[in-house]
VEXLUM-632928 format. One record per residue (C-alpha): residue number from 0; x, y, z. Coordinates in steps of 0.2 Angstrom, whole numbers, padded with zeros to 4 digits, always signed. Layout:
<atom><num>NUM</num><u>X</u><v>Y</v><w>Z</w></atom>
...
***
This chain:
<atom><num>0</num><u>+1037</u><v>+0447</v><w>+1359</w></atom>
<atom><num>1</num><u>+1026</u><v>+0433</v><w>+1355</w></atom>
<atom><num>2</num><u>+1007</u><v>+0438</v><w>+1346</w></atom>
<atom><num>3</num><u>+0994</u><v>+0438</v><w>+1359</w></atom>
<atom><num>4</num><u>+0985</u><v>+0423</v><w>+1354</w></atom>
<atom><num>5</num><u>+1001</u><v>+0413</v><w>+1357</w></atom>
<atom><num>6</num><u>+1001</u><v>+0420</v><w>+1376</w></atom>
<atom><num>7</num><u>+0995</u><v>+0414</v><w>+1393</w></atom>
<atom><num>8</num><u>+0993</u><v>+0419</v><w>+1409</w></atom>
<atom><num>9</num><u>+1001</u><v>+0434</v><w>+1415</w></atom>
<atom><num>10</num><u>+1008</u><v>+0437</v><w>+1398</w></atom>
<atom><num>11</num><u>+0991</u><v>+0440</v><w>+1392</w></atom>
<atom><num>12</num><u>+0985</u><v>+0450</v><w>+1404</w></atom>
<atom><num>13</num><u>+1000</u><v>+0461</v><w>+1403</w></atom>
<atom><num>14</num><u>+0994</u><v>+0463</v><w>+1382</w></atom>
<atom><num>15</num><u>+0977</u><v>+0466</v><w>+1389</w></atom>
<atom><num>16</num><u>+0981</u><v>+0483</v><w>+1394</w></atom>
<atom><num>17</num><u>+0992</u><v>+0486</v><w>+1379</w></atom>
<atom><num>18</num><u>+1008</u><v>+0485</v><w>+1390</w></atom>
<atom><num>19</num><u>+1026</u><v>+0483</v><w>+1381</w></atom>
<atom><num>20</num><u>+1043</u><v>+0482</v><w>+1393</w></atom>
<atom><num>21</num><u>+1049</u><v>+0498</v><w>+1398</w></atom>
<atom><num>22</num><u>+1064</u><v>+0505</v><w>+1407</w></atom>
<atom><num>23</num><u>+1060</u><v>+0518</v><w>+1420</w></atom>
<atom><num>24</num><u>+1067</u><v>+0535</v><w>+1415</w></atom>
<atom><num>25</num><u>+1076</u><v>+0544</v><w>+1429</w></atom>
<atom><num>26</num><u>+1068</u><v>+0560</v><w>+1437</w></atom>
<atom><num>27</num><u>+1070</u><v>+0575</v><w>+1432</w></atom>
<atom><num>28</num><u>+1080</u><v>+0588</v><w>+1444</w></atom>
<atom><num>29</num><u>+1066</u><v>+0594</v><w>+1457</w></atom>
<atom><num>30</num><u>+1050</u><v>+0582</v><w>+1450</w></atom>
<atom><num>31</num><u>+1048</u><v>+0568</v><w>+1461</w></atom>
<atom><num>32</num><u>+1045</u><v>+0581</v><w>+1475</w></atom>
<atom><num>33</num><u>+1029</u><v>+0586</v><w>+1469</w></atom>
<atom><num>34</num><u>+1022</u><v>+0570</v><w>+1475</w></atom>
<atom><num>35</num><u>+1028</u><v>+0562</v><w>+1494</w></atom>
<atom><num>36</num><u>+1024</u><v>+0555</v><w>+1507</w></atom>
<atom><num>37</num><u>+1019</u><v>+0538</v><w>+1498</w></atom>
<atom><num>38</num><u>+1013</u><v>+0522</v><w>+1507</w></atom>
<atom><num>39</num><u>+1004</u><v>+0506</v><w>+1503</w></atom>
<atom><num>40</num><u>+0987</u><v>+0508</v><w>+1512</w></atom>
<atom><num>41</num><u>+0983</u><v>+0490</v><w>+1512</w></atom>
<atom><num>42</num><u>+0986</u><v>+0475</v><w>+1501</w></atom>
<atom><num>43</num><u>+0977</u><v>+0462</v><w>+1491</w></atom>
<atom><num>44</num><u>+0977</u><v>+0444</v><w>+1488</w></atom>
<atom><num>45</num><u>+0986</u><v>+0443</v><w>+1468</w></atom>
<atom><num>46</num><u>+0980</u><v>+0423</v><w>+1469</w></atom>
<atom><num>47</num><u>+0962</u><v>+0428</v><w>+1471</w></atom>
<atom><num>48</num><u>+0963</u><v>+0437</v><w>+1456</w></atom>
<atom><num>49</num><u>+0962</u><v>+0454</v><w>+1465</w></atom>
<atom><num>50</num><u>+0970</u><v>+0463</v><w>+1454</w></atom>
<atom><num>51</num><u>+0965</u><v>+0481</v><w>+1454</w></atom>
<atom><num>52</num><u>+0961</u><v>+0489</v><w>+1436</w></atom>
<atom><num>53</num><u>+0952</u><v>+0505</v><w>+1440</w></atom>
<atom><num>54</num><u>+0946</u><v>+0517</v><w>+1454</w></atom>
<atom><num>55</num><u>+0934</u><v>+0530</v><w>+1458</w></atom>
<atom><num>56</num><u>+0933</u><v>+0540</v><w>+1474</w></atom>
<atom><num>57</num><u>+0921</u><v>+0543</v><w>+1486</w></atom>
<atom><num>58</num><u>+0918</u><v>+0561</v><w>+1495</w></atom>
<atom><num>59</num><u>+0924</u><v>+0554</v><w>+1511</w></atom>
<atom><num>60</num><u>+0941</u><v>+0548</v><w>+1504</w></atom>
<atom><num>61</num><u>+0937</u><v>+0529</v><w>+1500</w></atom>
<atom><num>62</num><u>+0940</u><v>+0518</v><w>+1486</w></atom>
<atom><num>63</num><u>+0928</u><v>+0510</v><w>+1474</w></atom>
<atom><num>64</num><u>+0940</u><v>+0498</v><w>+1464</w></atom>
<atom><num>65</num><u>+0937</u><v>+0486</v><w>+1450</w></atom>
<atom><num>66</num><u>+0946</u><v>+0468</v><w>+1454</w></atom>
<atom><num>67</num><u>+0949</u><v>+0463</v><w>+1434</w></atom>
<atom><num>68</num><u>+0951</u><v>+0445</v><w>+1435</w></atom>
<atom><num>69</num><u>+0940</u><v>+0442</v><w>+1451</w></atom>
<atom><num>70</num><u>+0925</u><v>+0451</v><w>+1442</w></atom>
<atom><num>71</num><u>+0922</u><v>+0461</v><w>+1459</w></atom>
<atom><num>72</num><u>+0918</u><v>+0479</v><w>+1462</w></atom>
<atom><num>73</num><u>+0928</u><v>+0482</v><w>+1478</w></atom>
<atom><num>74</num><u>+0927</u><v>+0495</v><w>+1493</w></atom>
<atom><num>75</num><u>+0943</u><v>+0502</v><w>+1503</w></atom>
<atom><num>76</num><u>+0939</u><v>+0512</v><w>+1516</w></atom>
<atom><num>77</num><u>+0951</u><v>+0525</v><w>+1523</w></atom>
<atom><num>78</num><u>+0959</u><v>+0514</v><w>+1534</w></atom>
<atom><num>79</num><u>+0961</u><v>+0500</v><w>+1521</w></atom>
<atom><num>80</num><u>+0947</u><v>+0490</v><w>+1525</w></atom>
<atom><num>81</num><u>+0941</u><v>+0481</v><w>+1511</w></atom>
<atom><num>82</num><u>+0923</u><v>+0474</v><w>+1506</w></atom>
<atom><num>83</num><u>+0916</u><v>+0465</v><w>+1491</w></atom>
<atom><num>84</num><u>+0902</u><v>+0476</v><w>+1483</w></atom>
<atom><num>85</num><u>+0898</u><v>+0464</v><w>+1470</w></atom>
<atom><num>86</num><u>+0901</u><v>+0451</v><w>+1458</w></atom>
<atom><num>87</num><u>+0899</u><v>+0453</v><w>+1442</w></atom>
<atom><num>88</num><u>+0889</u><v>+0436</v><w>+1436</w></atom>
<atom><num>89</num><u>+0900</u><v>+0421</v><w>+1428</w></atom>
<atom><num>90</num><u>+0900</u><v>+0417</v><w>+1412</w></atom>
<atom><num>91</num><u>+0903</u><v>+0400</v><w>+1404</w></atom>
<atom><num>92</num><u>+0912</u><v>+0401</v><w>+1391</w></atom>
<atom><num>93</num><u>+0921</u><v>+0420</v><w>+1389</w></atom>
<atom><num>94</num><u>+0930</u><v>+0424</v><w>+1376</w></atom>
<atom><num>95</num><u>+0937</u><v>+0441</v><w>+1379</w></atom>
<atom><num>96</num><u>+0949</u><v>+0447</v><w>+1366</w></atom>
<atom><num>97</num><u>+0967</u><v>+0444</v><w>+1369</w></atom>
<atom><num>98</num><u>+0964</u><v>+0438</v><w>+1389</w></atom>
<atom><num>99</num><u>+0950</u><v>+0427</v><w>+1386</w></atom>
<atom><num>100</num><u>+0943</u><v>+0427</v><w>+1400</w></atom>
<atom><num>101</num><u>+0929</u><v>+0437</v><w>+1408</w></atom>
<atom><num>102</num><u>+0937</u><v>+0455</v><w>+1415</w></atom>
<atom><num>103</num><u>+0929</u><v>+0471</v><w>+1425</w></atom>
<atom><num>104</num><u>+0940</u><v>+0484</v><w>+1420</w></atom>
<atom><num>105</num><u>+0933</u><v>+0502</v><w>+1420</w></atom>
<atom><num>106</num><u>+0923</u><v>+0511</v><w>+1434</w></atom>
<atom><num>107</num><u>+0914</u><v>+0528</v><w>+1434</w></atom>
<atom><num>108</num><u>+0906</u><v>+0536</v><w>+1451</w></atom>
<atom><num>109</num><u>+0891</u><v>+0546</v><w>+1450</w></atom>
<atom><num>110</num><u>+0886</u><v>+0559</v><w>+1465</w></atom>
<atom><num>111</num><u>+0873</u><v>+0551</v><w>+1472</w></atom>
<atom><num>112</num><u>+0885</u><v>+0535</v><w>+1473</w></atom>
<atom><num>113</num><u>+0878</u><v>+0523</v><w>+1458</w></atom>
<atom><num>114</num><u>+0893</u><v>+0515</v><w>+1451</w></atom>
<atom><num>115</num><u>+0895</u><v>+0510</v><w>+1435</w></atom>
<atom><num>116</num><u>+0909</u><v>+0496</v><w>+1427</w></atom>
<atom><num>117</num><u>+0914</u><v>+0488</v><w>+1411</w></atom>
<atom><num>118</num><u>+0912</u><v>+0471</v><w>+1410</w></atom>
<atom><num>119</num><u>+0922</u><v>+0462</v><w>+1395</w></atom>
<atom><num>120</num><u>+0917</u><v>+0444</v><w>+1392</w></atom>
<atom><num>121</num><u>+0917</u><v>+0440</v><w>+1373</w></atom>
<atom><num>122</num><u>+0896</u><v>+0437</v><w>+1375</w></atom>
<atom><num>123</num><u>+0881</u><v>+0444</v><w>+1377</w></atom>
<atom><num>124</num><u>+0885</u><v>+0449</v><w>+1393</w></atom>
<atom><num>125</num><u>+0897</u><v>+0463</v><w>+1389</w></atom>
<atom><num>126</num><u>+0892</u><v>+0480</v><w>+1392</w></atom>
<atom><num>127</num><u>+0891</u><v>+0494</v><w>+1404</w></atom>
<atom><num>128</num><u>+0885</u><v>+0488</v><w>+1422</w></atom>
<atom><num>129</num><u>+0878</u><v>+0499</v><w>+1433</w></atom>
<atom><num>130</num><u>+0877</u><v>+0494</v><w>+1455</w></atom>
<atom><num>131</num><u>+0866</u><v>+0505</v><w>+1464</w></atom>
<atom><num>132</num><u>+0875</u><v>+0514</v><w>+1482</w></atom>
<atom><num>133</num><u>+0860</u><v>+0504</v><w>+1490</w></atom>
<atom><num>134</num><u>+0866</u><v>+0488</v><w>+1486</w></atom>
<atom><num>135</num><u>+0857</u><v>+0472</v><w>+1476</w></atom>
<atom><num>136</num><u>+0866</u><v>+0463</v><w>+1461</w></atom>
<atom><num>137</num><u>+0872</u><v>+0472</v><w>+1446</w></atom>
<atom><num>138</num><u>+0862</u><v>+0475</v><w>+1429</w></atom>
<atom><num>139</num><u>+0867</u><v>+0477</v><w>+1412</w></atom>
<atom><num>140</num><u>+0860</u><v>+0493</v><w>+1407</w></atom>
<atom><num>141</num><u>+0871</u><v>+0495</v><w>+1388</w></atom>
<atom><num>142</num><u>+0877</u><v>+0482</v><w>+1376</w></atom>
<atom><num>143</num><u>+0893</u><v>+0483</v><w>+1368</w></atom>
<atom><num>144</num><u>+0903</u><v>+0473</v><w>+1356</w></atom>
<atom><num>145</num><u>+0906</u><v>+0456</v><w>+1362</w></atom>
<atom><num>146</num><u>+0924</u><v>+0455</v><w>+1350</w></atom>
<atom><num>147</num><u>+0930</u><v>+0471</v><w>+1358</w></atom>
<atom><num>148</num><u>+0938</u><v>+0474</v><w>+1376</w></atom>
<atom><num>149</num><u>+0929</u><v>+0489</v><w>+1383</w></atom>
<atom><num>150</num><u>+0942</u><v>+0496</v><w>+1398</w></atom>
<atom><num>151</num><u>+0942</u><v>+0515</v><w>+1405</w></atom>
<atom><num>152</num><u>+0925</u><v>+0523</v><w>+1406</w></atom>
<atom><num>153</num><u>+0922</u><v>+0541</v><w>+1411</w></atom>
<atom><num>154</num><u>+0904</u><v>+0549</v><w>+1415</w></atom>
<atom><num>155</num><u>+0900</u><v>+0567</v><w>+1411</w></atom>
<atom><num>156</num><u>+0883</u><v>+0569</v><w>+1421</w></atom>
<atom><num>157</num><u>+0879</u><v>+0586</v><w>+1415</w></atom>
<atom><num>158</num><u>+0877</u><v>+0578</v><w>+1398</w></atom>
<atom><num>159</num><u>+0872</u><v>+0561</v><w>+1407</w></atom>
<atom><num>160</num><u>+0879</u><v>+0552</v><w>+1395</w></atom>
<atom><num>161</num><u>+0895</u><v>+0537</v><w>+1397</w></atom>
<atom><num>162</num><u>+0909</u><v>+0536</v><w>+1387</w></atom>
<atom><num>163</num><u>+0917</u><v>+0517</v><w>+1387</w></atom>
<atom><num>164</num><u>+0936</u><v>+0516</v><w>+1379</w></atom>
<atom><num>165</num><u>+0935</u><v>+0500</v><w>+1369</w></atom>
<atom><num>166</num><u>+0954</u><v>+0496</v><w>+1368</w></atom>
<atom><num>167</num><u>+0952</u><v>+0481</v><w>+1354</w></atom>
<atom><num>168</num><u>+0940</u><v>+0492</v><w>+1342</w></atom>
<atom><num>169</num><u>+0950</u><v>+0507</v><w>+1345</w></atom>
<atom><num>170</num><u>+0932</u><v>+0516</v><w>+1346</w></atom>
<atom><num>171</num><u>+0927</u><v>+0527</v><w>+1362</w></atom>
<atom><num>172</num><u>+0907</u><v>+0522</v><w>+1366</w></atom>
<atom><num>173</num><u>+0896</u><v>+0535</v><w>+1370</w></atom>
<atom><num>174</num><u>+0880</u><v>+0529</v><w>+1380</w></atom>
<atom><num>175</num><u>+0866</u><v>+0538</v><w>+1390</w></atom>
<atom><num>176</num><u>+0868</u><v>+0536</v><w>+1409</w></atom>
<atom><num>177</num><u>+0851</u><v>+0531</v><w>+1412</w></atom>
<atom><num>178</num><u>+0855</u><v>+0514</v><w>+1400</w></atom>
<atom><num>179</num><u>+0852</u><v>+0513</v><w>+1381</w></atom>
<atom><num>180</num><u>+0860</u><v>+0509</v><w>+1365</w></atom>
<atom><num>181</num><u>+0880</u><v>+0514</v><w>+1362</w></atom>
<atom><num>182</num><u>+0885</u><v>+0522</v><w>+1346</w></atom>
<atom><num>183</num><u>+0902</u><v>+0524</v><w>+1343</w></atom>
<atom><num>184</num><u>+0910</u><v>+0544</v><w>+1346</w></atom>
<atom><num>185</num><u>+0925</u><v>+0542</v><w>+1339</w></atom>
<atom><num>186</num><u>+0938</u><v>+0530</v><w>+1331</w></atom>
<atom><num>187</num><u>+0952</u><v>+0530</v><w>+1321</w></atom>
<atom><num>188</num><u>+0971</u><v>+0527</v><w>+1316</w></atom>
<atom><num>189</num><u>+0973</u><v>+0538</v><w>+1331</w></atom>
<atom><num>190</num><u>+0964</u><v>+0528</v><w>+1346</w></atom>
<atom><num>191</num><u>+0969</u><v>+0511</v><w>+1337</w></atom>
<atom><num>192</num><u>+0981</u><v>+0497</v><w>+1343</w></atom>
<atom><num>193</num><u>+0998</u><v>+0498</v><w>+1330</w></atom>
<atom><num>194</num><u>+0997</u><v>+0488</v><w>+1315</w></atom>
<atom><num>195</num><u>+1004</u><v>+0470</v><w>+1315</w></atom>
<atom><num>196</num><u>+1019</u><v>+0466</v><w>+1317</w></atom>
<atom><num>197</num><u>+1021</u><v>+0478</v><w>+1332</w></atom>
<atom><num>198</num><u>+1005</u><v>+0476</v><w>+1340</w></atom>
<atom><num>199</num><u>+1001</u><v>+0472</v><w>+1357</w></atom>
<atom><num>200</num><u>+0981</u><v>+0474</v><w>+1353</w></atom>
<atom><num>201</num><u>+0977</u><v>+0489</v><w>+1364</w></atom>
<atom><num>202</num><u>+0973</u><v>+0504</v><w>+1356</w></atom>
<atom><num>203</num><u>+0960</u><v>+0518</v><w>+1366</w></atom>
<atom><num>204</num><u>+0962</u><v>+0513</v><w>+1386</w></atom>
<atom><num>205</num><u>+0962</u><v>+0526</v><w>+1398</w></atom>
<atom><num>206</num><u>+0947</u><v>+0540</v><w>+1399</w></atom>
<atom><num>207</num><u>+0941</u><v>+0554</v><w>+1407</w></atom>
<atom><num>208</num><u>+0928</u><v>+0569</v><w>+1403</w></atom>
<atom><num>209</num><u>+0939</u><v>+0585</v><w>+1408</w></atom>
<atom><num>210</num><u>+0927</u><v>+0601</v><w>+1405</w></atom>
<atom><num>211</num><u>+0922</u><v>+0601</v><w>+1385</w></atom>
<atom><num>212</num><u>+0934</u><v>+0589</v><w>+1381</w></atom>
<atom><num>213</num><u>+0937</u><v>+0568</v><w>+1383</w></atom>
<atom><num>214</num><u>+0955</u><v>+0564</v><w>+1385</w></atom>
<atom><num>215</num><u>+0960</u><v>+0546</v><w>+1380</w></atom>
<atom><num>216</num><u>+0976</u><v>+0534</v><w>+1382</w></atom>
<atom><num>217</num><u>+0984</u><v>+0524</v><w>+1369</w></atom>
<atom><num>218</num><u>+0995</u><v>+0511</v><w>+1375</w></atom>
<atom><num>219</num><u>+0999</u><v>+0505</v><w>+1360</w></atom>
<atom><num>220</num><u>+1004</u><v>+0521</v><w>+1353</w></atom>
<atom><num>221</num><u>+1010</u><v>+0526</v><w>+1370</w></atom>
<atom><num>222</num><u>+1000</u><v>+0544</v><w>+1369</w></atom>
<atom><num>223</num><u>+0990</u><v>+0554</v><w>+1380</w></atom>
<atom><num>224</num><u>+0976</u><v>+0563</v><w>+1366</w></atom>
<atom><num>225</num><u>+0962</u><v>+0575</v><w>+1368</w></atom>
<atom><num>226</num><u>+0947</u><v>+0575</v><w>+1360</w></atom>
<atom><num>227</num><u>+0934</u><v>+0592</v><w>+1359</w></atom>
<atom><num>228</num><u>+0916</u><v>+0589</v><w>+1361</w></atom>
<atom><num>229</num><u>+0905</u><v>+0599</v><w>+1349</w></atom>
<atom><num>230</num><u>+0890</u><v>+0610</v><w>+1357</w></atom>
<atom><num>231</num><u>+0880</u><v>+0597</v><w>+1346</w></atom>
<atom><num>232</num><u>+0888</u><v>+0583</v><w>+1358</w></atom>
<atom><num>233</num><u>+0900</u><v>+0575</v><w>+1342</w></atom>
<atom><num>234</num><u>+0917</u><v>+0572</v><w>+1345</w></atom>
<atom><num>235</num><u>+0932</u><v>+0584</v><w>+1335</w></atom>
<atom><num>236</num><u>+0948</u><v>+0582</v><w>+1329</w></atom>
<atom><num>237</num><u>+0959</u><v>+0572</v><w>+1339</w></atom>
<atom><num>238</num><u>+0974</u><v>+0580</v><w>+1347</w></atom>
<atom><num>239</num><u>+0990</u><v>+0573</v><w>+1355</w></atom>
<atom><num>240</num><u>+0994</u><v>+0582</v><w>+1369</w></atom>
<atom><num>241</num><u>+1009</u><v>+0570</v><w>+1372</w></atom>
<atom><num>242</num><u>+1019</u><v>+0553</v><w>+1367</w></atom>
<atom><num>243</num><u>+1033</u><v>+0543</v><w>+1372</w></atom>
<atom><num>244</num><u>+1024</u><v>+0536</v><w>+1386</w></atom>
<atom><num>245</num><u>+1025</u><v>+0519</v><w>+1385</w></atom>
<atom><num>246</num><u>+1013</u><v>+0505</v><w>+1391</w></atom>
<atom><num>247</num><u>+1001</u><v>+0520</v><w>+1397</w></atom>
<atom><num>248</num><u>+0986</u><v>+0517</v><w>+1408</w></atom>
<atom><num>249</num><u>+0973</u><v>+0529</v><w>+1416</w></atom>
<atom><num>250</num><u>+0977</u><v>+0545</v><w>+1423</w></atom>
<atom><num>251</num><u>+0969</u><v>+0559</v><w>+1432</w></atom>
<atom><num>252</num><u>+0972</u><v>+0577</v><w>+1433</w></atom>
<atom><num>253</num><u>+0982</u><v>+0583</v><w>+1449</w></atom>
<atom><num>254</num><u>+0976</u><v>+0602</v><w>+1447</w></atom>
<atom><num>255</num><u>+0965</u><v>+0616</v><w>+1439</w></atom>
<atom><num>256</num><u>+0974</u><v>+0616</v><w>+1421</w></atom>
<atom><num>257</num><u>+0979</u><v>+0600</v><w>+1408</w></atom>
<atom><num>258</num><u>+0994</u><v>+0594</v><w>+1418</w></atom>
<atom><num>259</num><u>+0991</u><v>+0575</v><w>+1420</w></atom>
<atom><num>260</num><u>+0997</u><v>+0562</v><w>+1432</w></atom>
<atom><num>261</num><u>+0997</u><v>+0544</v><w>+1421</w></atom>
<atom><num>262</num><u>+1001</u><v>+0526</v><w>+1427</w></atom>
<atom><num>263</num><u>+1015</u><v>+0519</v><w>+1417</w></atom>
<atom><num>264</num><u>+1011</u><v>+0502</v><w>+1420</w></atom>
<atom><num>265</num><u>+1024</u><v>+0490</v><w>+1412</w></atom>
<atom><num>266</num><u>+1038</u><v>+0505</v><w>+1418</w></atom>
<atom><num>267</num><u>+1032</u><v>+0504</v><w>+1435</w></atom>
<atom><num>268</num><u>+1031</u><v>+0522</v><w>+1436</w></atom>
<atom><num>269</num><u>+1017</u><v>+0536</v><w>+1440</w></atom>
<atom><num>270</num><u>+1022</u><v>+0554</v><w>+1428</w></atom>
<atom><num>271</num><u>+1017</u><v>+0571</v><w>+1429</w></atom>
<atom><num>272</num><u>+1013</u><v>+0576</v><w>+1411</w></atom>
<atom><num>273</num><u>+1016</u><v>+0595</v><w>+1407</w></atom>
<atom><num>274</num><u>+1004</u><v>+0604</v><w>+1395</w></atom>
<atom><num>275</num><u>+1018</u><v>+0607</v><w>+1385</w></atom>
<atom><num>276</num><u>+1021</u><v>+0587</v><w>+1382</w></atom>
<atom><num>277</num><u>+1033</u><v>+0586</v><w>+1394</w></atom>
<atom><num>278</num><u>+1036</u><v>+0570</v><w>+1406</w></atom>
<atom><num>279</num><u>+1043</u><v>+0570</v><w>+1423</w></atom>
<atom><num>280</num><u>+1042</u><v>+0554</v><w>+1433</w></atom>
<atom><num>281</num><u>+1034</u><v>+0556</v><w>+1452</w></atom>
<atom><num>282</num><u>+1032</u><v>+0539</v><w>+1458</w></atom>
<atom><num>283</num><u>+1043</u><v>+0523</v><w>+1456</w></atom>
<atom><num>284</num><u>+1044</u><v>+0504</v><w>+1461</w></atom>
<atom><num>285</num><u>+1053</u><v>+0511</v><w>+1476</w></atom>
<atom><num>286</num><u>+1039</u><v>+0520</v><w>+1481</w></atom>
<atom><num>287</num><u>+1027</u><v>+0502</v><w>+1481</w></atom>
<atom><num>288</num><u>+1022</u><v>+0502</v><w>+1464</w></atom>
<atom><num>289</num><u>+1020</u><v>+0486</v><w>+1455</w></atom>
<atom><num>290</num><u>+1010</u><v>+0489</v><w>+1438</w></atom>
<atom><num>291</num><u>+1001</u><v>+0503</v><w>+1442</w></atom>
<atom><num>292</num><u>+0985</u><v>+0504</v><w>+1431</w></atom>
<atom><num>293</num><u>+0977</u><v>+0519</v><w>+1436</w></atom>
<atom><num>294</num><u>+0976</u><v>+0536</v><w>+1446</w></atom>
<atom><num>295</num><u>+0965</u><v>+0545</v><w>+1456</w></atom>
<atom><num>296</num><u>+0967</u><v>+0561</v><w>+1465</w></atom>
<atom><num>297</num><u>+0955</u><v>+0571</v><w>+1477</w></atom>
<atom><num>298</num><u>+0962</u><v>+0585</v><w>+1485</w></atom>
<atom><num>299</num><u>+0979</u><v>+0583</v><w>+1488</w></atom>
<atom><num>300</num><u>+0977</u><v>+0563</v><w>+1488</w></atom>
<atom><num>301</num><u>+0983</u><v>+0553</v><w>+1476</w></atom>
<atom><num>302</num><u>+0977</u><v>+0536</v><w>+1475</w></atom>
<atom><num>303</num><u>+0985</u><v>+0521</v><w>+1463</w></atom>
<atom><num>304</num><u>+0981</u><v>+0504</v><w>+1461</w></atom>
<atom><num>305</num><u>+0994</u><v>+0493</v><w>+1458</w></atom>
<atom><num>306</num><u>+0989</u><v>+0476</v><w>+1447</w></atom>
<atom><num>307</num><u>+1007</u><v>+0465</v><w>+1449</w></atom>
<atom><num>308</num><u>+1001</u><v>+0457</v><w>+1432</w></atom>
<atom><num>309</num><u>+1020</u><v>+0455</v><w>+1428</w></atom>
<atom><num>310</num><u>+1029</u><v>+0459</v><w>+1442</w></atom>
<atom><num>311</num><u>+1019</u><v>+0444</v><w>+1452</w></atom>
<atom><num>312</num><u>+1022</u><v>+0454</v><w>+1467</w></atom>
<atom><num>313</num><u>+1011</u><v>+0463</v><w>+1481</w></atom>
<atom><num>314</num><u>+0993</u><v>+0471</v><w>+1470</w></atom>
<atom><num>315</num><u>+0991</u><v>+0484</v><w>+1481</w></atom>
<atom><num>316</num><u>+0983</u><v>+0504</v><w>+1482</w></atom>
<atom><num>317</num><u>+0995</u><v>+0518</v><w>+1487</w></atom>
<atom><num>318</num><u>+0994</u><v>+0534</v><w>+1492</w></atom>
<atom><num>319</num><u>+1006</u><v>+0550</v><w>+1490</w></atom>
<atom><num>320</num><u>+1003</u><v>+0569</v><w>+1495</w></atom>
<atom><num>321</num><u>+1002</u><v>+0583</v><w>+1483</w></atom>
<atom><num>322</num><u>+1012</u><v>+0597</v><w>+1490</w></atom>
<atom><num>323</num><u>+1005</u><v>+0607</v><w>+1478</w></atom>
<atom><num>324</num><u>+0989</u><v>+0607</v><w>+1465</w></atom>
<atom><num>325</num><u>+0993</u><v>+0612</v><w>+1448</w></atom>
<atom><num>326</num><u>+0986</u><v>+0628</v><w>+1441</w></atom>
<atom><num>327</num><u>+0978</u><v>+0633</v><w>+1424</w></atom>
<atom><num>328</num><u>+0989</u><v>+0627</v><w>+1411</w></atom>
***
C-alpha cells in the first residue's frame, strides 16, 4: 500500500484511522447471537462529509456524533432525527497529519450534557473543544500538538480530568476538564504507529476510562491495551489485553467485567473481545455495517456509527440488542 503522503481522498482518510485491508473472520459457533435484532436507524449524507467518527449517549437514548470531515457535532434523536449542534470553526489552511484537512474526531459526554471533541487541524486551532448543553459556538479550552492527530477522548469526571488519544504522536493526553494545559500520560513503542515500511501512521486511537484503568486501541499494531492509573494519577505499565485485531477503532464495554465490543473498521465488523483475549465477531456488513468507527452501548443498546470511508456506501448509525450484559470477568 502506497505511504500516506502519496494518498488522496478516501485513501487518506482510511490511513487516518490507522486502517489496513482486512478479511472478515467467520463467527464462532454460538457468538453472533449475543448481539440481534440490528437495524440502521437513519442515514447520512457521505457527500456532505457526514461521516461519523465517534459517539456519546445521552440518558434518554440519543446520539451525540462527531461528523469528521464536515467539522460538525451532530444529534440523533431516538427516532433518527438528526440536528447540527455545532460547527467547529474553518481553518485556512489545515494541515492535519496524514488527511490534511481539518477533522473532529473524538467526543466525550459529561452528566450535566457539556460535550467535548477533538479537533485536528495541523494549527493553532487544534485542541480539546468543549460545546455547552445550552447551546452557543464552541471554545477551545486545551491546546494540543498541531503535528499530531488527536482522535478518541475519554473523561473520567471523578478525577475531572481528559484523556485525548493522539494517534500520530503515539501519546495519550491528559487535561483538566475545566480547560488547561495538556501533558502527556503515556507514550511509547506500545501506543505508537509500526515503524516504516509497514506503517499506516496510526498508533494510540480508541479510549475509554473503565474504573482505575484507561484502555486504548492500536490500529496499527492491531491491539486492545490497558493502562493502570496510579493512586498518584500517573499512568503504569501498559498491558495487552488482546491483538490480532486488525484496522481497530473505538470500543465500549457491553457488561460489568473487561469483555469489549470493538469496531473493526477496514473488516467491516463489530467483535466481542473475551478477557482471555479471545475474538468472536457479532456484527457484519450484512448487518448494515460499512466501516464502523466506534461503539457505544447503554443498557442493552448498542449503538455504531458507520463512516463508509472506503466502502463509499451508506454512513449510517446502527443499533443491535444485547440479549444479555456480560458479567465480571
Amino acid at each position: 500500500m502506497p505511504r500516506p503522503s502519496r494518498l488522496t481522498g478516501a485513501a487518506t482518510a482510511v490511513l487516518a484511522l490507522g486502517l489496513v485491508a482486512a478479511t472478515p473472520a467467520p463467527p464462532a459457533p454460538g457468538s453472533e447471537r449475543l448481539v440481534t435484532d440490528s437495524r440502521v436507524l437513519t442515514h447520512f449524507d457521505l457527500a456532505a462529509g457526514r461521516t461519523p467518527e465517534n459517539i456519546a449517549l445521552a440518558p434518554d437514548g440519543s446520539a451525540d456524533l462527531t461528523f469528521a470531515y464536515a467539522r460538525q457535532i451532530a444529534h440523533v434523536t431516538p427516532e433518527g432525527l438528526t440536528r447540527i449542534r455545532a460547527t467547529l470553526p474553518a481553518v485556512a489552511h489545515p494541515a492535519t497529519p496524514l488527511v490534511h484537512r481539518a477533522v473532529v474526531t473524538g467526543i466525550a459526554r459529561a452528566h450535566d450534557g457539556t460535550l467535548y471533541v477533538n479537533y485536528a487541524t495541523g494549527t493553532r486551532r487544534t485542541g480539546i473543544w468543549r460545546l455547552s448543553p445550552d447551546g452557543g459556538a464552541p471554545e477551545k479550552i486545551a491546546a494540543l500538538p498541531s503535528d499530531g492527530l488527536p482522535d478518541g477522548l475519554a473523561l473520567d469526571e471523578r478525577q475531572g480530568v481528559l484523556y485525548a488519544a493522539d494517534s500520530v504522536r503515539g501519546t495519550v493526553w491528559r487535561v483538566p476538564q475545566a480547560g488547561g494545559t495538556a501533558t502527556k500520560w503515556a507514550s511509547g513503542p506500545a501506543l505508537a504507529p509500526l515503524p516504516a515500511p509497514a506503517a499506516h501512521g496510526s498508533g494510540v486511537n480508541g479510549i475509554k476510562v473503565r474504573r482505575d484503568a484507561v484502555w486504548v486501541s492500536n490500529s496499527d499494531r492491531g491491539t486492545l491495551l490497558r493502562i493502570p492509573v496510579g493512586p498518584d494519577g500517573t499512568a503504569g505499565p501498559v498491558e495487552t489485553r488482546a491483538d490480532g485485531l486488525t484496522g481497530i477503532d473505538d470500543f465500549a464495554f457491553p457488561g460489568y467485567g473487561r469483555s469489549v465490543l470493538a469496531a473493526l473498521n477496514s473488516g467491516n465488523q463489530v467483535v466481542l473481545i473475551h478477557p482471555d483475549g479471545s475474538v468472536h465477531p457479532v456484527l457484519t456488513a450484512e448487518d448494515g455495517l460499512s466501516n464502523p468507527t466506534s461503539v457505544a452501548v447503554r443498557g442493552r443498546t448498542v449503538y455504531v456509527p458507520s463512516a463508509a470511508f472506503t466502502t463509499r456506501r451508506d454512513p449510517n448509525l446502527l443499533l443491535a440488542r444485547l440479549r444479555h450484559l456480560i458479567g465480571r470477568g
